[in-house]
C-alpha positions in Angstrom: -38.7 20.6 -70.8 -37.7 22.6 -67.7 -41.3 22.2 -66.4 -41.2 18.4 -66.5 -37.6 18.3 -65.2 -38.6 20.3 -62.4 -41.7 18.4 -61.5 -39.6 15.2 -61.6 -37.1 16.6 -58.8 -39.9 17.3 -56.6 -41.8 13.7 -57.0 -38.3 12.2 -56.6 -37.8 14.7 -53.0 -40.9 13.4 -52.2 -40.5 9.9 -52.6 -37.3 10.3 -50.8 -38.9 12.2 -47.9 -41.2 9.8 -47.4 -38.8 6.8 -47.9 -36.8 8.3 -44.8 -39.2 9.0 -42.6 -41.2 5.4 -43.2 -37.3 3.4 -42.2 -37.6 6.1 -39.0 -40.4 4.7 -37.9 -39.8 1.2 -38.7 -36.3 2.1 -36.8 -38.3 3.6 -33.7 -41.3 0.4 -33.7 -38.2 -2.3 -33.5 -36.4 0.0 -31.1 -39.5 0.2 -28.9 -40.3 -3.6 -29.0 -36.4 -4.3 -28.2 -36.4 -1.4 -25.4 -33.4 -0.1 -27.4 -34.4 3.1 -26.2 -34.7 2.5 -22.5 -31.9 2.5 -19.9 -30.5 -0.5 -19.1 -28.6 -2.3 -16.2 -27.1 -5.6 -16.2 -26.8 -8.6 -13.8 -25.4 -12.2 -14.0 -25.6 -15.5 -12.4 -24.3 -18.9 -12.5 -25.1 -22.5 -13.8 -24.0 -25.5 -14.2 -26.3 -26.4 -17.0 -27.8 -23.9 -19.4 -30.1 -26.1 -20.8 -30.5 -24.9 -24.1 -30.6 -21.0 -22.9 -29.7 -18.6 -25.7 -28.0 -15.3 -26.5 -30.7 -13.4 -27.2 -33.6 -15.0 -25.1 -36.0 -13.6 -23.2 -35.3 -12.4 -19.1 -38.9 -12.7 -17.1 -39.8 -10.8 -14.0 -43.4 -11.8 -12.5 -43.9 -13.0 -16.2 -43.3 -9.8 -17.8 -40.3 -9.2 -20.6 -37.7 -7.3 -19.0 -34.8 -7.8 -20.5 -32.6 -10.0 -23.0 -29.5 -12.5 -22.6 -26.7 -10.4 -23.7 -23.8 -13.1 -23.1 -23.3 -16.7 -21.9 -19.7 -17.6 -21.3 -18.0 -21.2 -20.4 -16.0 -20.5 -16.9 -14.9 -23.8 -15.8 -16.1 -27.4 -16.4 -18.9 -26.8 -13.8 -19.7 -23.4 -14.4 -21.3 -21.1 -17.1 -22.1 -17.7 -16.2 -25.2 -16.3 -17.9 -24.9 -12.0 -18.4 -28.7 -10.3 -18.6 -29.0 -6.6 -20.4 -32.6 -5.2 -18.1 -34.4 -2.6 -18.2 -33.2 0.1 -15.8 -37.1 0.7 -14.1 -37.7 -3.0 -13.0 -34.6 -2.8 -10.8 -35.7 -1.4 -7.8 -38.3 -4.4 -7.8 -35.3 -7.4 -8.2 -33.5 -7.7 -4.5 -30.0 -9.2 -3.5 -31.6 -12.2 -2.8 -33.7 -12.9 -5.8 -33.0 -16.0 -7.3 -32.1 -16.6 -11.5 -33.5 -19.8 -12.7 -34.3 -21.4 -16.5 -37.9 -22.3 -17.2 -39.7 -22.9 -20.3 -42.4 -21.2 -22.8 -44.4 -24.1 -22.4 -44.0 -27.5 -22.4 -41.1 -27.7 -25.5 -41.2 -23.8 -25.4 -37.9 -22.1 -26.1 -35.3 -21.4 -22.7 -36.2 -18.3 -20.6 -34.1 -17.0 -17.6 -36.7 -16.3 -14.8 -36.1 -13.7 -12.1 -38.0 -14.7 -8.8 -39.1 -12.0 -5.8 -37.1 -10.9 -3.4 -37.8 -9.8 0.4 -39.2 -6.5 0.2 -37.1 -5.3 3.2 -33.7 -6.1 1.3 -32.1 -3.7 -0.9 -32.1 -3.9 -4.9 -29.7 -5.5 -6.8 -26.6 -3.3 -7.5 -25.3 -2.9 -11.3 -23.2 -5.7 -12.4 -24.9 -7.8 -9.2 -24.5 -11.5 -9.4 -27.7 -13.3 -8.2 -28.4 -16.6 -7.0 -28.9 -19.1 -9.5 -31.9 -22.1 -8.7 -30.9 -25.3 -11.1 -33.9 -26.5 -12.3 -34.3 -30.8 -12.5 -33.6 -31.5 -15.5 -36.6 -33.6 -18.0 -33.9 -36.0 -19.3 -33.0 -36.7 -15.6 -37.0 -37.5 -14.6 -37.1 -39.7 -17.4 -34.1 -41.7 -16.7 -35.1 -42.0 -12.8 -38.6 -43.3 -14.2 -37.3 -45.6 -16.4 -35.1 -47.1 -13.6 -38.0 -47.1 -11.0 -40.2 -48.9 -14.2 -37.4 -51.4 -14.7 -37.1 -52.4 -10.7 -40.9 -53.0 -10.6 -40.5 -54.7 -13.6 -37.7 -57.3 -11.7 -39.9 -57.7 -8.7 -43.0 -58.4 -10.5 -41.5 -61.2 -12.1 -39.8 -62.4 -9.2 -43.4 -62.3 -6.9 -44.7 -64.6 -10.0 -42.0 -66.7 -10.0 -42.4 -67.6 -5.9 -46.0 -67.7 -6.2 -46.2 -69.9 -9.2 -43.3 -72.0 -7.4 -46.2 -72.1 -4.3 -49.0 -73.4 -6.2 -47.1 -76.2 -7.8 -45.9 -77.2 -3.9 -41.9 -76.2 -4.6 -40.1 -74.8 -2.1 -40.9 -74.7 2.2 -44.0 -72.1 2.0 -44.8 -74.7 -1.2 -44.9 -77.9 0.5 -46.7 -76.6 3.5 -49.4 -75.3 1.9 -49.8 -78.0 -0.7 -48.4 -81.0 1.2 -51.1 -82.1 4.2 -48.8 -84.8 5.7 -45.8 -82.1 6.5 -48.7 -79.6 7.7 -49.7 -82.5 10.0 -46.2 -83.3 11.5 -45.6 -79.5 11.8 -48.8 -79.6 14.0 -47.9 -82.6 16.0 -44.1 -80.5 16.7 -45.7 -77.6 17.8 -48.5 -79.3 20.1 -45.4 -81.3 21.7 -43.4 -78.1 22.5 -46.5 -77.1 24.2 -46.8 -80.4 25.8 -43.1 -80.1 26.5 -43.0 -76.4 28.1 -46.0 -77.6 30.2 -44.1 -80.7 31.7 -41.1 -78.6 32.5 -43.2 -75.6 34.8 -45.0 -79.0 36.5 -41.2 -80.2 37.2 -39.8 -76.8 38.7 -42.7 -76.6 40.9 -41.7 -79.9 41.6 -38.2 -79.4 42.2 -39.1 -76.4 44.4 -40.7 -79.5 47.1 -37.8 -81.8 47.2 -36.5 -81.8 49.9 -32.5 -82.2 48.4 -33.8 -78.5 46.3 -36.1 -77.3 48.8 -33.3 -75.5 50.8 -32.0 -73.8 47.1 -34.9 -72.5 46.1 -35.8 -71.5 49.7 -32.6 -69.3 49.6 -33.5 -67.9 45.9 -36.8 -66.6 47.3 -35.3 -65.4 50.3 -32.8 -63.5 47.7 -35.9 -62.2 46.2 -38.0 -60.8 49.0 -34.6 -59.3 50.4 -33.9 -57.2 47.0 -37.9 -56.2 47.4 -37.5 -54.9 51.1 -34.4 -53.1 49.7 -36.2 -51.8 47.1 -39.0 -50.4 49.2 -36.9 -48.9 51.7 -35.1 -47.1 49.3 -38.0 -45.8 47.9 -39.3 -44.8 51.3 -36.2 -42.9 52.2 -36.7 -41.1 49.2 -39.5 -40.1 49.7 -38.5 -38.9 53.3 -35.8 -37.1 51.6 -38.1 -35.3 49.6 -40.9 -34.0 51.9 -38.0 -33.0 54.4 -36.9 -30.9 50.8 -40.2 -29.1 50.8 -40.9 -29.1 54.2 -37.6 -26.6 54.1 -38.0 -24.7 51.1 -41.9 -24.0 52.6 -40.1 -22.8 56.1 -37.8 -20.6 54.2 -40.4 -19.4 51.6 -42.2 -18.2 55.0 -39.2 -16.4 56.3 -38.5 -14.8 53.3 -42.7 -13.6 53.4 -42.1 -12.2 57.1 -38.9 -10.3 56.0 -40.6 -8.7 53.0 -43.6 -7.5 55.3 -40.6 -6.2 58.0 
């Protein structure tokens, strides 16, 4: 009786044994896929949307799990600040001017925070750092723009077949001059007595210009003319005086200046 009780204390310490050491090592594997057991540092940054982010998720440097959302906190009405638990060696990699932004594990993939580069020449981000934030554009925001841009095509499309079905049944001005031959004659016979018209008037002013009543005007006028011309010229000409006299000075003291250095 002894002999079995005994043997049944030592199958029981056994079990027991093992039963400890098998939750140790199921403690230690979660710990190690958590990095419960790795020193941490924490940083935090700004948004004004989250977008679905959650305690808990996932903190990505150069695509590589680094760290976990410990916290997300409402500060104002335009402002949620985002608090990241990371592991303590990828900090000397993350600069002050990295920037925090939210991306996605695919295309309807749950919410990551994403930590970009920094400048290599900048130092590391201190404990309890705030970095930059980069707000994403939101999907729902594409789709509503698209859906506008759609709808506007949509208006002018229908409005181009409207005028153009209003053009091959003759309606409106473009209408009746495309379909209507008598209006595209009398616009013809307008514009070929404008040209008529303009023609008549250049034969009347050089007409004018020999009567003797005008002659004297438009003597004066072209007198007026050549006068401004000769004015014109002989400021030019002076200018040009002014400016060789310039650099016929500048070369005389350029010389001076080449004797008194050899001196």
């Amino acid at each position: 009786m002894k002999t079995t009780s005994r043997a049944y204390k030592i199958k029981l310490g056994i079990f027991v044994t093992l039963g400890i050491g098998i939750l140790f090592l199921i403690i230690f594997f979660i710990g190690s896929n958590q990095n419960l057991f790795t020193s941490k540092f924490k940083i935090y940054t700004n948004f004004r949307n989250v977008s679905g982010l959650q305690i808990g998720g996932q903190v990505r440097f150069s695509g590589i799990s680094v760290g976990t959302i410990e916290n997300i906190v409402i500060i104002n009405d335009s402002t949620v600040n985002v608090e990241a638990l990371m592991d303590e060696d990828v900090k000397k990699f993350i600069k002050v001017d990295s920037k925090a932004s939210i991306t996605s594990e695919g295309v309807i993939g749950s919410k990551l925070l994403t930590i970009s580069q920094g400048s290599s020449n900048l130092p590391e981000v201190k404990e309890g750092g705030t970095l930059r934030s980069f707000e994403p554009v939101e999907f729902d925001n594409i789709l509503s723009s698209v859906k506008v841009t759609a709808e506007n095509a949509e208006v002018i499309t229908g409005e181009l077949a409207l005028l153009f079905n209003n053009i091959n049944n003759g309606e409106g001005t473009i209408g009746k001059l495309m379909t209507d031959k008598e209006m595209a004659k009398d616009l013809d016979k307008t514009m070929e007595n404008l040209r008529k018209s303009s023609k008549g008037l250049n034969e009347n002013m050089e007409a004018a210009k020999h009567n003797f009543l005008l002659r004297g005007y438009f003597k004066k006028k072209e007198k007026e003319k050549e006068k401004a011309l000769e004015e014109q010229q002989k400021a030019k000409e002076k200018a040009q005086k002014e400016k060789e006299k310039q650099e016929k000075e500048a070369k005389k003291q350029a010389e001076k200046q080449a004797e008194k250095n050899k001196k």
